[in-house]
N, C-alpha and C positions, 0 to 999 in steps of 0.2 A: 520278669517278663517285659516291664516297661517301666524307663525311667524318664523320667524329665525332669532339666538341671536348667534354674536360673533362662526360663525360655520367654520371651518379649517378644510384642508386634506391635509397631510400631509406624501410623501410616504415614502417607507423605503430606496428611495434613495436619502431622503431628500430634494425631490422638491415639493415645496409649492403650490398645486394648489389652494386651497382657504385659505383667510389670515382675519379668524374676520369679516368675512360676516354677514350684520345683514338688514331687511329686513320685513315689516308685507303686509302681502295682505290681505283687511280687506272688502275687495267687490269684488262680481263675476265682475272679470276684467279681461282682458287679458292682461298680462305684457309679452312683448318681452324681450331674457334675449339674447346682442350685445356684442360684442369685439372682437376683434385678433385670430386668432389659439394659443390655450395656453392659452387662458385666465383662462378659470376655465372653460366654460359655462357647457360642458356636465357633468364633475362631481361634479357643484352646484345641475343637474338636478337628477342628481343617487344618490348624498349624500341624498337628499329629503326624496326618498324611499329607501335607504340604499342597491341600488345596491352596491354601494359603501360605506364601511364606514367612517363616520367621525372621525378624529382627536379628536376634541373638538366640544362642542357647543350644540345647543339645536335647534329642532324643531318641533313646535310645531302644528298639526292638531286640531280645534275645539276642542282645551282643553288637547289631547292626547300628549303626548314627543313621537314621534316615535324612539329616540334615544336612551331612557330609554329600550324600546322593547325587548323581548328573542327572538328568532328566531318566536318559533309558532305563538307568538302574531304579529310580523311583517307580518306573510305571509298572517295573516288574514287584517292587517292594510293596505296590498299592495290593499285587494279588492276596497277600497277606492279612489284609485290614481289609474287613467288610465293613461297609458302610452303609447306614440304614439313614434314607433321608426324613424330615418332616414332609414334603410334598412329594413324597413315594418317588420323583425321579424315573417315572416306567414310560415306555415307549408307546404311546396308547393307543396302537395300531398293531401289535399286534399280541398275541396270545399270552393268557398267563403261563404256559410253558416255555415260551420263546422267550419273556421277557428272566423268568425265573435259569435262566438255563445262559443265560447273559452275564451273568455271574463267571463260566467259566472261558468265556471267550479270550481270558489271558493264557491258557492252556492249553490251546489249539492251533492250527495253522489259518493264514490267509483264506485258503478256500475252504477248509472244513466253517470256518466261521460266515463267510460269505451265502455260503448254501443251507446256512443251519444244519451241518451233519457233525452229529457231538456223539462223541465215543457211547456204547450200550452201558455202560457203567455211569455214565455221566446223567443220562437218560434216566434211568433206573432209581439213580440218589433223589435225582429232582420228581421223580414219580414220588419219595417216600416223605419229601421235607414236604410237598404239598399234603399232602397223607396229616403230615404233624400239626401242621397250620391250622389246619381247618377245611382246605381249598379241593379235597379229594373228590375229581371226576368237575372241578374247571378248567382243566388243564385247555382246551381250545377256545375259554369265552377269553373275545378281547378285552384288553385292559382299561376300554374307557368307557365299560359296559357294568364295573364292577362298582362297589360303595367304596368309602372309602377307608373303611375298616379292612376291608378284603384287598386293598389295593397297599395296604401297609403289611399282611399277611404274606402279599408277592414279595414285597420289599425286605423281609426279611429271609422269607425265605430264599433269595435270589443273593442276599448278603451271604447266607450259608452254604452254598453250593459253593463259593471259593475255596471253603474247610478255611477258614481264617486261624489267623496266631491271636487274634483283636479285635472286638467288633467295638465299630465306634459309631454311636447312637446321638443324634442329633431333632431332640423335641420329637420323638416318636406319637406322640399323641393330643399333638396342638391342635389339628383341625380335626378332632375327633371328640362324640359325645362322653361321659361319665364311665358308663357302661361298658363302651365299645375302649376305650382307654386301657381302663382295667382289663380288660382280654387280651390285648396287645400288649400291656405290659405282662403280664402272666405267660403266654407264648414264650416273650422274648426272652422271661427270666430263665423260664424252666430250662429250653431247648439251650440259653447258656451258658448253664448249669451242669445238662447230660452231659456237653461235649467238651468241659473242662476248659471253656472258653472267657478269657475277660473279656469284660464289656465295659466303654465307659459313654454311659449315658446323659445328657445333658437335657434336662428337663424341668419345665418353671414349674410342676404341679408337685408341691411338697409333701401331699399328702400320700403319691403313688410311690413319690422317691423313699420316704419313710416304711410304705409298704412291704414295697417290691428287691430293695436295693441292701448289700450287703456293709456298704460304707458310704458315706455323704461327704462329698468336697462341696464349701461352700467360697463362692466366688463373690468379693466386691469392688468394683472399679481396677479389675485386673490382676487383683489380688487375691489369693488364699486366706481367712478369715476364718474358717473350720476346716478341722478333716476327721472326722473320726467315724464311730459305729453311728446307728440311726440312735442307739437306746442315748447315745448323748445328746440329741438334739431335746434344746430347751426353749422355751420363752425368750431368754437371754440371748443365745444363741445364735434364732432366729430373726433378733432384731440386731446384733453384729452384721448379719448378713444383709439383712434387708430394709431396717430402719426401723423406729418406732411404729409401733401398730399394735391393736390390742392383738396380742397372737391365742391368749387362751382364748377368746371368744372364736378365733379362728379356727384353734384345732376343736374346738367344740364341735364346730358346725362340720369339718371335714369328718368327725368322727359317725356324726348324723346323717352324711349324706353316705359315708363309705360303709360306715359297719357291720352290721353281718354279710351282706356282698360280700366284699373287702377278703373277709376275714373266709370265706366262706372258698374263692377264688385265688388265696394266696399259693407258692409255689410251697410244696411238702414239706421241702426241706427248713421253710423259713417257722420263725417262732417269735416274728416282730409285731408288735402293736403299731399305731400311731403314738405321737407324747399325747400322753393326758394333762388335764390342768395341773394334778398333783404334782407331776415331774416337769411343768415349767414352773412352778413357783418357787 
């Protein structure tokens, strides 16, 4: 479904954020993308869709080089790639259906988009992804009226009304509590999960990526450092990626704060723990 080959960014003041990144996702998986502040993670996620351009490199959608792309063909290719921001990215003026239903504005004409008039089907979906979310009968409160848990529930479901080939997740739960986290990660997995959708998530909290997440790419100074299932992730590991640190004491305490929650709010399909000490030592 998606490859990337040897992909570099490289700025003009010569700092290397990504260094020969190479990478296929080959099943509706959810790969969590881990590492450091600095590592690369958000501008592996914007290289993808060419928020950001890349240096070098190639990647590849169902057949498509999105790298190869001229502008017009990208914006069309962006239809494809929902994107879920950390700062929700909503229009805070107006409605959670207006902004939710913004989503399909690559699929419409000039004046249907201008006047907000979106096909009855288009309508209809977005009545049922807020339905999934959580958000059933907010459909008219404005967006700067909402928390910010509810405002990442628009964001996603607003990524889903495209019917993406790819969603790409970008720290979905930085400015969000414990709690309110874990629900948002739980939404996002399950819902893309039903719809056979990969996701590649980039998020510094290791203990939801562990939770939630079907595979772990770990990122250091631009570089790949891990990539496997979550049951490999070790003590070891996790200090390849991120540096010395007592990590048992650490997953101890993620275990303490998430645990039966956790465990209680995982998505059905999943059967993953956190590491425990035993399996970092």
């Amino acid at each position: 479904m998606l490859t990337l080959t040897d992909l570099t960014k490289t700025y003009p003041t010569g700092a290397a954020a990504l260094k020969g990144v190479s990478f296929e996702v080959d099943e509706p998986q959810v790969v969590a993308i881990i590492g450091p502040s600095g590592a690369g993670k958000s501008t592996l996620i914007r290289c993808i869709n060419r928020l950001v351009e890349p240096t070098s490199g190639s990647v590849i959608l169902d057949g498509t080089d999105i790298t190869a792309l001229n502008r017009g063909d990208i914006r069309k290719a962006r239809r494809r790639m929902g994107m879920i921001f950390q700062e929700y990215n909503l229009v805070e003026r107006l409605t959670v259906m207006e902004n939710v239903l913004s989503g399909r504005l690559g699929y419409v004409n000039f004046w249907q988009a201008f006047f907000r008039r979106f096909p009855a089907k288009d309508v209809s979906a977005a009545f049922k992804l807020l339905d999934r979310v959580g958000l059933a009968g907010y459909q008219d409160t404005r967006a700067d009226a909402l928390s910010g848990g509810q405002r990442q529930r628009v964001g996603i479901a607003r990524a889903l009304t495209q019917t993406p080939d790819l969603l790409l997740v970008d720290e979905p739960t930085a400015s969000l509590d414990p709690k309110t986290s874990r629900q948002i990660m739980r939404i996002l997995v399950e819902l893309a999960h039903e719809r056979n959708t990969p996701a590649l998530v980039n998020i510094h909290d290791v203990g939801l990526a562990q939770t939630y997440s079907d595979r772990i790419i770990g990122l250091r100074e631009g570089e790949i450092v891990f990539d496997g299932t979550t049951h490999q992730i070790t003590a070891q590991v996790l200090t390849d990626i991120y540096g010395e640190e007592d990590w048992s004491s650490t997953i101890r305490k993620v275990d303490e704060e998430n645990g039966d929650e956790a465990a209680k709010e995982k998505p059905k399909a999943k059967g993953k723990g956190l590491v425990r000490e035993a399996s970092a030592g």
